[in-house]
C-alpha positions as CSV (number, residue, x, y, z in Angstrom):
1,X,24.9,-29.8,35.9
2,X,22.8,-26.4,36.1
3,X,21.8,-27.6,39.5
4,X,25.7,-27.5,40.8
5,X,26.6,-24.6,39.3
6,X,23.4,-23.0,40.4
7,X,24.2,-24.5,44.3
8,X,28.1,-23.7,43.9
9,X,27.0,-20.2,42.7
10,X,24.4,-19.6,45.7
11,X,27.6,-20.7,47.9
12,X,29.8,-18.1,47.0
13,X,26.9,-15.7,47.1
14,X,26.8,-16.6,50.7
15,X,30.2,-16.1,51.0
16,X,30.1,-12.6,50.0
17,X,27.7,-11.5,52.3
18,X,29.6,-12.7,55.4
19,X,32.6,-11.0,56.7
20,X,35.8,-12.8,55.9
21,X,38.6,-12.3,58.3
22,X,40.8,-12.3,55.4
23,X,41.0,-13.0,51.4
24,X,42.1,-15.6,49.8
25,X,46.2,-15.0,49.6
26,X,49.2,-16.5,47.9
27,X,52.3,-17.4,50.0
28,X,54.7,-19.1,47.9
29,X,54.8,-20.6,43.9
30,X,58.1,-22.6,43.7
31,X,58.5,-23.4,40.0
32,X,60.9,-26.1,39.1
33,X,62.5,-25.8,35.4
34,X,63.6,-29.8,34.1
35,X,66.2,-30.5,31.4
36,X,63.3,-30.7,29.1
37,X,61.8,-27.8,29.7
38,X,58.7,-28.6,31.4
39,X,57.9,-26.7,34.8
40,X,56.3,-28.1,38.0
41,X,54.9,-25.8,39.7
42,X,54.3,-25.9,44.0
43,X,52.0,-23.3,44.7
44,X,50.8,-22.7,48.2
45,X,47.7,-20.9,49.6
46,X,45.9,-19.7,52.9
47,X,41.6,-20.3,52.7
48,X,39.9,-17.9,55.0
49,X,37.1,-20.6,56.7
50,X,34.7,-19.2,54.7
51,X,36.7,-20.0,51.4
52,X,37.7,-23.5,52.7
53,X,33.5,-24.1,53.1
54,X,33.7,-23.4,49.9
55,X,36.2,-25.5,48.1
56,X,34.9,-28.6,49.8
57,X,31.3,-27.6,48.2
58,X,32.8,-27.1,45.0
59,X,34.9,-30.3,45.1
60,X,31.8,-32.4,46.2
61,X,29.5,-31.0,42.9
62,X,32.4,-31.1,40.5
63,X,36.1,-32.5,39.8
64,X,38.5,-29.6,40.6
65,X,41.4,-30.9,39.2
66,X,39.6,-31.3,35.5
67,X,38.4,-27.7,36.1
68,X,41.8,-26.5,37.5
69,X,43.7,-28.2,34.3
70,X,40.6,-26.7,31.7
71,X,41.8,-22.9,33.3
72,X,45.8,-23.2,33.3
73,X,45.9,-24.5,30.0
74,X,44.1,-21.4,28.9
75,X,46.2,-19.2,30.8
76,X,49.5,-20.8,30.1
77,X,49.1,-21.9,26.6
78,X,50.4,-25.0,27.2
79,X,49.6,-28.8,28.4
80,X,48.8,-28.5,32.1
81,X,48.8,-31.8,34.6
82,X,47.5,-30.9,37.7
83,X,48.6,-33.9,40.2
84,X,47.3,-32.6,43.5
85,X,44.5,-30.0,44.6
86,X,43.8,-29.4,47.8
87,X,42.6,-26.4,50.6
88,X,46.4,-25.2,51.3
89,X,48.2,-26.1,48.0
90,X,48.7,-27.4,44.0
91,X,51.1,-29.0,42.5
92,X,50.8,-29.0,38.1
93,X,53.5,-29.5,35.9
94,X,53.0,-27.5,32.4
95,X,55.2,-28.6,29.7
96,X,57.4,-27.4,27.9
97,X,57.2,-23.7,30.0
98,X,60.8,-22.5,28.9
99,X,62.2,-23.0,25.8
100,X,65.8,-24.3,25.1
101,X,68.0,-22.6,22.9
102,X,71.6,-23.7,22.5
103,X,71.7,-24.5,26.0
104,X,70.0,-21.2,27.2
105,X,67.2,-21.9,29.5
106,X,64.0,-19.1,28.8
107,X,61.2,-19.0,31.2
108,X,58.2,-17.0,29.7
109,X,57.3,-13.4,31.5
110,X,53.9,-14.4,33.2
111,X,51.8,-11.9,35.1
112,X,49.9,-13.1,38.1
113,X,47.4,-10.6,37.2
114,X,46.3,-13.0,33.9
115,X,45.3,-15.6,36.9
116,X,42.4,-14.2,36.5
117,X,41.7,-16.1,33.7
118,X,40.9,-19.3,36.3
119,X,37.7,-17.4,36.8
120,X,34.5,-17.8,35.0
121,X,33.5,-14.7,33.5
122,X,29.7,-15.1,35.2
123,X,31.8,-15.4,38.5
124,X,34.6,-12.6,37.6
125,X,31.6,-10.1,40.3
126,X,32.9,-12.6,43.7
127,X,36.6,-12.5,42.9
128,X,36.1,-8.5,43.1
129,X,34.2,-8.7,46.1
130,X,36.5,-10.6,47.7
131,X,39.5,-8.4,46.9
132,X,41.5,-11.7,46.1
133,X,45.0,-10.8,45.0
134,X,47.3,-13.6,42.9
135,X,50.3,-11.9,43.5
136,X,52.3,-14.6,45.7
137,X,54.1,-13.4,48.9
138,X,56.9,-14.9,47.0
139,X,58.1,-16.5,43.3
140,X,60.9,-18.8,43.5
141,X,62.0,-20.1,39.9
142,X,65.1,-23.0,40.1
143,X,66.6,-24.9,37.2
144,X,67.7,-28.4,37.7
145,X,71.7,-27.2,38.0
146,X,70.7,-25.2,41.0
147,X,71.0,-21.7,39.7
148,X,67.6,-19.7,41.6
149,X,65.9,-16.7,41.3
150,X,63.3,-14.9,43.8
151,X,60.6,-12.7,43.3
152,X,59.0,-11.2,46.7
153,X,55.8,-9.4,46.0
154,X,56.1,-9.2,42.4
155,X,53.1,-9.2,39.7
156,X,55.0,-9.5,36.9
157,X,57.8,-12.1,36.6
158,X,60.2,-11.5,33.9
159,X,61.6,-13.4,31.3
160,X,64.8,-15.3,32.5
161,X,67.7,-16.2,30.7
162,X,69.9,-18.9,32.2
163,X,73.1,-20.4,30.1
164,X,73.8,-24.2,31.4
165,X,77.6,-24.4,31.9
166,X,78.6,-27.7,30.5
């Protein structure tokens, strides 16, 4: 094991020293609230080629999706199933995300910022050389009646309150 995280870590070393044309950047999350409360979560992403060299390292010397589930249960608080990983996108479901009060819908405020939490803290050094930035081009959250609500560009997402009109 110290061999692939010794390899993974010379990798990203590598990867700091050569010019990226851009960072690693977040276009769209899309989370979608069930009648139970449980969240899943479309998030899609754009890999400089550098960064994609990268993941496919990391995925051949270790099982993303267990590592992936490990860090968004940490950050979330919650059970985390992470159902797809790849280059461009993940799809997770975390349950019970908002809670249900006498019909009221409430989503939790979340900052992007606290993504940093996926990182390992010996690896914190190539997230801040890479300038990578969490905060999605844009939030979408939708609740299964249809009612939406958009965040473009926003760090923080705030708590939302949505009544379900029987």
């Amino acid at each position: 094991m110290e061999k692939k995280i010794f390899f993974v870590t010379i990798i990203l070393a590598i990867m700091v020293c050569l010019p990226a044309a851009q960072a690693f950047t977040v276009d769209l999350v899309d989370i979608s609230i069930s009648q139970t409360g449980d969240a899943s979560v479309q998030m899609n992403y754009t890999l400089n080629p550098v960064e994609l060299g990268v993941y496919h390292v990391a995925s051949m010397v270790m099982d993303t999706k267990s590592v992936a589930k490990e860090r968004l249960e940490q950050t979330f608080h919650k059970e985390v199933t992470v159902q797809n990983l790849n280059p461009d996108s993940a799809q997770y479901s975390v349950y019970d995300f908002a809670q249900i009060d006498n019909g009221t819908y409430i989503t939790p405020e979340f900052r992007f910022s606290d993504a940093d939490k996926l990182f390992d803290e010996n690896l914190m050094w190539i997230k801040n050389a890479l300038s990578i930035s969490f905060i999605p081009k844009m939030t979408t959250i939708r609740f299964f009646d249809g009612y939406t609500e958009s965040f473009p560009e926003l760090g923080d997402v705030p708590v939302i309150n949505h009544k379900i009109e029987s």
